[in-house]
C-alpha positions, 0 to 999 in steps of 0.5 A, a space after each residue: 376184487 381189486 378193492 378188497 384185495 387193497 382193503 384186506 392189505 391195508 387192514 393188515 399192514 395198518 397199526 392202529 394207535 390209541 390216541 394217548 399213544 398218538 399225543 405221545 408220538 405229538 409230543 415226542 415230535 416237537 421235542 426232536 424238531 424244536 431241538 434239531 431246528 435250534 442247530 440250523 433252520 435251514 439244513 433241518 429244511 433241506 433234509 426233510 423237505 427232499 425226504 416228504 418231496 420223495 414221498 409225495 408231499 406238495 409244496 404247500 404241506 411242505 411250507 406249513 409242516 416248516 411253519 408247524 415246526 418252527 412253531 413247536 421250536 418257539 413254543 419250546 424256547 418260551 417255555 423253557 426261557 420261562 424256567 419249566 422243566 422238560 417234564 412241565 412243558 411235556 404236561 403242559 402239550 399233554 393238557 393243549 391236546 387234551 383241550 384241544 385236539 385240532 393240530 392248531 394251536 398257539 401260545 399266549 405269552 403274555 399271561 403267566 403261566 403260560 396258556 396254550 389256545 387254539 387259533 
């Protein structure tokens, strides 16, 4: 009883999305932290990591949700220090994710234009 009575709660309060909806929210995402982490690594940190501790989250996905955060703020400047538009290096996410739908990827600098591979 106790189980469906969670299952029915959750199917109630759960908004699925699709999973262009999702990209989107991805991308939209790292956009915010790339440009919050580029006013102070460190406060960004402070604040967030007090806000996921009272939500649950352990030491470690704290450690790598800063890793996955730093890593979206050096794949913007990349990009932008390569002259792409906001607009171009939305496209450029939208095509990592769409190739590459696990959460790990990384850019090769060195090739032009710049290509987004998995790890």
């Amino acid at each position: 009883m106790i189980v469906e009575e969670r299952e029915l709660w959750m199917e109630d309060e759960v908004k699925l999305v699709t999973r262009e909806q999702y990209t989107e929210m991805l991308i939209d995402a790292s956009f915010k932290d790339a440009a919050e982490i580029e006013f102070g690594l460190l406060s960004w940190c402070e604040h967030h990591s007090a806000t996921w501790r009272k939500q649950g989250y352990d030491d470690m996905w704290i450690r790598q949700r800063i890793g996955m955060a730093q890593g979206s703020r050096g794949l913007h400047r990349t990009l932008k220090e390569q002259g792409l538009s906001m607009l171009e290096i939305r496209e450029m996410l939208w095509k990592a994710y769409e190739e590459y739908p696990v959460f790990s990827w990384r850019i090769v600098v060195s090739s032009t234009p710049p290509v987004i591979r998995p790890l």
